[in-house]
FIKOLZA-1660 file (N, C-alpha, C; in steps of 0.1 Angstrom, whole numbers, plus 5000, padded with zeros to 4 digits):
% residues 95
   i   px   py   pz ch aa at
   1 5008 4988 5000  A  X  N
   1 5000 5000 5000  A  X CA
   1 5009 5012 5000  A  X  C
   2 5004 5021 4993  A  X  N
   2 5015 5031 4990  A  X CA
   2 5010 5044 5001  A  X  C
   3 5020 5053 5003  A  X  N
   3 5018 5070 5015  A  X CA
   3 5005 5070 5012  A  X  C
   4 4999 5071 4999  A  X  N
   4 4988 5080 4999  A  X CA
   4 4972 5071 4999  A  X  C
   5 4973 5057 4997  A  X  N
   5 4965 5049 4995  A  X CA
   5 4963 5051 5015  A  X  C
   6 4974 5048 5023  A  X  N
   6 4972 5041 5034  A  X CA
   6 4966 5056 5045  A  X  C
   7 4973 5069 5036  A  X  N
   7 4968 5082 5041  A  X CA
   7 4951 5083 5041  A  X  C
   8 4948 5075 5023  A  X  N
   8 4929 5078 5024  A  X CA
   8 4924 5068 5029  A  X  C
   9 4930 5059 5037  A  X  N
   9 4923 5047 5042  A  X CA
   9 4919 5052 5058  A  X  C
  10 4936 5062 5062  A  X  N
  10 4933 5062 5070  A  X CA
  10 4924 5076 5074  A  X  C
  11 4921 5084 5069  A  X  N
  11 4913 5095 5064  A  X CA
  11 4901 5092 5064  A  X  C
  12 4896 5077 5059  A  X  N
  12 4884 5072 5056  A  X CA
  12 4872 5060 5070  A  X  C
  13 4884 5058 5077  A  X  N
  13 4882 5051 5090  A  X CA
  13 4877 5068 5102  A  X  C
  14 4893 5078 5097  A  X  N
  14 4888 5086 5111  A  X CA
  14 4866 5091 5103  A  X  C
  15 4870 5092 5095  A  X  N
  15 4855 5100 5089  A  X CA
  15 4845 5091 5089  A  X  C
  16 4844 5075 5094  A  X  N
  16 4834 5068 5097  A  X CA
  16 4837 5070 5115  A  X  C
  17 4845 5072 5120  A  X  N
  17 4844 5071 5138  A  X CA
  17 4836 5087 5140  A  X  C
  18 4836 5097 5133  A  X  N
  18 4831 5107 5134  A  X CA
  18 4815 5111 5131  A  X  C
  19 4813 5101 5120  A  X  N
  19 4798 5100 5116  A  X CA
  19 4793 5091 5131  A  X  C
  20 4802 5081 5136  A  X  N
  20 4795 5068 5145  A  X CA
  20 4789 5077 5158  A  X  C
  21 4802 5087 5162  A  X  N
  21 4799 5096 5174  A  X CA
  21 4788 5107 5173  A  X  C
  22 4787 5110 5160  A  X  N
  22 4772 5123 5158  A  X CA
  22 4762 5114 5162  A  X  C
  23 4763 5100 5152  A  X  N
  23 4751 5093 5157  A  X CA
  23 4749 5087 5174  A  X  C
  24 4761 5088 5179  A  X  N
  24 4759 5082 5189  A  X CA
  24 4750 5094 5198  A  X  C
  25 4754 5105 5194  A  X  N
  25 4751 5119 5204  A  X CA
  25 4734 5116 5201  A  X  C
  26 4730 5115 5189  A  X  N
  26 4716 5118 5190  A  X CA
  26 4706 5107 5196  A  X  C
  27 4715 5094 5196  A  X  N
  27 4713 5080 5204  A  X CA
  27 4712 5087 5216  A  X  C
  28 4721 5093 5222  A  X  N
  28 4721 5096 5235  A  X CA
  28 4710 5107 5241  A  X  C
  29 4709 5113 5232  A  X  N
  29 4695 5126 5237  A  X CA
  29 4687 5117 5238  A  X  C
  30 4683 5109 5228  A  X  N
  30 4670 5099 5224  A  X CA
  30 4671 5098 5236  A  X  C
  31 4678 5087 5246  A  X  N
  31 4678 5078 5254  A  X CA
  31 4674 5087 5267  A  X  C
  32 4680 5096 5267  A  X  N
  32 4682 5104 5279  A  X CA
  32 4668 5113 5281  A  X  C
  33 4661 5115 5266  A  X  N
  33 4645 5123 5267  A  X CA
  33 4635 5109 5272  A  X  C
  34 4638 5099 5269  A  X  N
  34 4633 5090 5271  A  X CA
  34 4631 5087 5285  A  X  C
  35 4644 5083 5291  A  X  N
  35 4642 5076 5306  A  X CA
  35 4640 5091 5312  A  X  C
  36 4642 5103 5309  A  X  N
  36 4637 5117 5316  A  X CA
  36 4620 5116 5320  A  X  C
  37 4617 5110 5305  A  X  N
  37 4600 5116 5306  A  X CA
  37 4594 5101 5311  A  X  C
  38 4598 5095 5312  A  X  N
  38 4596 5079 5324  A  X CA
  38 4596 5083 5334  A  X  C
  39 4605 5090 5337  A  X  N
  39 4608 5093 5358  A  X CA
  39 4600 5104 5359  A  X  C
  40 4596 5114 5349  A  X  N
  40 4586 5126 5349  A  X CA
  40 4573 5117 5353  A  X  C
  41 4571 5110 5345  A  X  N
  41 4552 5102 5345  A  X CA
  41 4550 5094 5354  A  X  C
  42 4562 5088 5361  A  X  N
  42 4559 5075 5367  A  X CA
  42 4564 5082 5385  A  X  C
  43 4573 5087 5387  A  X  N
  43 4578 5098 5400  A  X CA
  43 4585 5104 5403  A  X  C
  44 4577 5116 5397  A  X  N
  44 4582 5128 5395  A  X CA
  44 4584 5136 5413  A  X  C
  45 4597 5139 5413  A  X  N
  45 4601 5149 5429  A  X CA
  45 4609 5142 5433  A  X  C
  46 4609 5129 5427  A  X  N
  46 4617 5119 5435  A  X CA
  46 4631 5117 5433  A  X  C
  47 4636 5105 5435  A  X  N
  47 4653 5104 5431  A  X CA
  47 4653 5103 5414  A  X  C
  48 4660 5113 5412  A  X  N
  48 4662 5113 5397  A  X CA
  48 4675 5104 5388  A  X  C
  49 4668 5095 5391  A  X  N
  49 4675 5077 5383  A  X CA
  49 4679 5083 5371  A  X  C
  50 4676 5088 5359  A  X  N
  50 4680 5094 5344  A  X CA
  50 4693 5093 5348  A  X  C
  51 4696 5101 5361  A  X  N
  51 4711 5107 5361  A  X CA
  51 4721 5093 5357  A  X  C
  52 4720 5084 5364  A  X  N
  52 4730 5072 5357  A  X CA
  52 4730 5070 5344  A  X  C
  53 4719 5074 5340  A  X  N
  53 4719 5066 5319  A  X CA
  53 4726 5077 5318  A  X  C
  54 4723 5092 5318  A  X  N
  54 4731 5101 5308  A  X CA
  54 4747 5104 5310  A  X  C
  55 4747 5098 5326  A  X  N
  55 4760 5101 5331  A  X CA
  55 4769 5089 5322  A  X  C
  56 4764 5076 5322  A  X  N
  56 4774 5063 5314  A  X CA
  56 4773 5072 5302  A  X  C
  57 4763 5074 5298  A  X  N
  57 4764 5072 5283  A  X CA
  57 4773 5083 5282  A  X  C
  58 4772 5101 5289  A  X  N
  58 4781 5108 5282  A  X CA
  58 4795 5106 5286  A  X  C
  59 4800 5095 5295  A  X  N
  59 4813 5089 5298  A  X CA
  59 4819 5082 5285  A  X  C
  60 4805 5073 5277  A  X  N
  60 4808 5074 5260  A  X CA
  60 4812 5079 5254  A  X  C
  61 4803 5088 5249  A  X  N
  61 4804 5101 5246  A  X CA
  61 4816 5113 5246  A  X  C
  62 4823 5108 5258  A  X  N
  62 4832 5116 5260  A  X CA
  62 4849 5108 5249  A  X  C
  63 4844 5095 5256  A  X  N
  63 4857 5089 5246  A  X CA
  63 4853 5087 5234  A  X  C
  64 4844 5089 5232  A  X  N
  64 4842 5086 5214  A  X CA
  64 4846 5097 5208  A  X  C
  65 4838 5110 5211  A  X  N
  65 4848 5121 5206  A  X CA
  65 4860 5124 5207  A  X  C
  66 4867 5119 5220  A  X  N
  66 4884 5123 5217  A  X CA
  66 4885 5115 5207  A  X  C
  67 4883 5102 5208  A  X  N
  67 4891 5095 5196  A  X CA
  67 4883 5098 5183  A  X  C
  68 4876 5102 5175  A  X  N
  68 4868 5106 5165  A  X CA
  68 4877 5120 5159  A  X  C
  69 4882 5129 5171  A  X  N
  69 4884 5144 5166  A  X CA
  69 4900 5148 5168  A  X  C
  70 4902 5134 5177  A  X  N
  70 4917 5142 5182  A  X CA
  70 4927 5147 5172  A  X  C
  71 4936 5155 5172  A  X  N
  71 4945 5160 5159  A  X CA
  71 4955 5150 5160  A  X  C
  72 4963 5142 5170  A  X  N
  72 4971 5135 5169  A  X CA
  72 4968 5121 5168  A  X  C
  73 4966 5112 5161  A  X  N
  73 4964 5099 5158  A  X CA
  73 4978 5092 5162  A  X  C
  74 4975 5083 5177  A  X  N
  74 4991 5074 5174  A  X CA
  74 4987 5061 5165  A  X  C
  75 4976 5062 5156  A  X  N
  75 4979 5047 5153  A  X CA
  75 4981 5053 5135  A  X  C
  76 4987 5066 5130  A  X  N
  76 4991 5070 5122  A  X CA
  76 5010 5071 5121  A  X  C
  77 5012 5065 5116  A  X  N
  77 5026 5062 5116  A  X CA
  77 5029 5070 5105  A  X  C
  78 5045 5080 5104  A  X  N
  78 5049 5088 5094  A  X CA
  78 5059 5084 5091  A  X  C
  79 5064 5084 5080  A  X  N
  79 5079 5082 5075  A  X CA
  79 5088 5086 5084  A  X  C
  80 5088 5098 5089  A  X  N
  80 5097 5111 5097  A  X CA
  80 5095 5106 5111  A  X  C
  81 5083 5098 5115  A  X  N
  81 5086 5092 5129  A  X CA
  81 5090 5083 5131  A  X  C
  82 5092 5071 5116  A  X  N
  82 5099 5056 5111  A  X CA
  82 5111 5058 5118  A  X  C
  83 5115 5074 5107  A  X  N
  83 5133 5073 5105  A  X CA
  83 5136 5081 5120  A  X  C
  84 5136 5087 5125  A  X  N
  84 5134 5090 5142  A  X CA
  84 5139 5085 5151  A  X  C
  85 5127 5075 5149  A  X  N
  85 5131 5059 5161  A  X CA
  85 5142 5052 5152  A  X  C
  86 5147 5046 5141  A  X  N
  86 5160 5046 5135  A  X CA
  86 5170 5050 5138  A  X  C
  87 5169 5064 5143  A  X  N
  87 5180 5070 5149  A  X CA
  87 5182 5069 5159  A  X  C
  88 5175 5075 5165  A  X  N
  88 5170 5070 5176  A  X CA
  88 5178 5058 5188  A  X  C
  89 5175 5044 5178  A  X  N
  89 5175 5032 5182  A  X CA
  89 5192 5034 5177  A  X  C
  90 5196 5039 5163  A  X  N
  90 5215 5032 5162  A  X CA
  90 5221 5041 5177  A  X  C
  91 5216 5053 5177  A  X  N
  91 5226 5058 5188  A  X CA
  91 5227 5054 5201  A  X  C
  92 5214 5045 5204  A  X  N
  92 5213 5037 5215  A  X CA
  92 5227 5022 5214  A  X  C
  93 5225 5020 5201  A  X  N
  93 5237 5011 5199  A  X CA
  93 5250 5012 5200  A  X  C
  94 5254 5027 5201  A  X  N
  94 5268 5031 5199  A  X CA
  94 5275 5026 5212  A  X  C
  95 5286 5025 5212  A  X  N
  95 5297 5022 5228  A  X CA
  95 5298 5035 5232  A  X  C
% end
């Protein structure tokens, strides 16, 4: 696979983890208007249970968008960081 093949592949994965997280956000309102208007109809004043669904989920939420938006990808490997560790590693070899 050549620089630029493995560049749009990998271009193409972050732009599906980005679409997965929008959908996951609107998953998450859904859920969260949901079990909201349950504890509204069923007992309301009371202990407000919602709070665990929206709290897990936006703990989701939260790691899905770092890794969906972050600027630095370590699982993007560069030529310039190949030859680096190359150097890196001979001068570790020297006496």
């Amino acid at each position: 696979m050549t620089g630029d093949e493995e560049l749009r592949a990998f271009a193409a994965r972050r732009l599906k983890r980005q679409a997965a997280f929008k959908n996951y956000l609107w998953t998450w309102l859904g859920v969260s208007l949901l079990t909201s208007a349950i504890w509204f109809f069923t007992s309301p004043g009371q202990y407000f249970w919602p709070g665990w669904v929206i709290f897990g989920m936006g703990v989701g939420a939260l790691f899905s968008g770092i890794d969906a938006y972050r600027t630095r990808d370590p699982r993007l490997i560069t030529t310039e960081a190949i030859d680096a560790e190359v150097e890196r590693l001979k001068g570790k070899n020297k006496p």
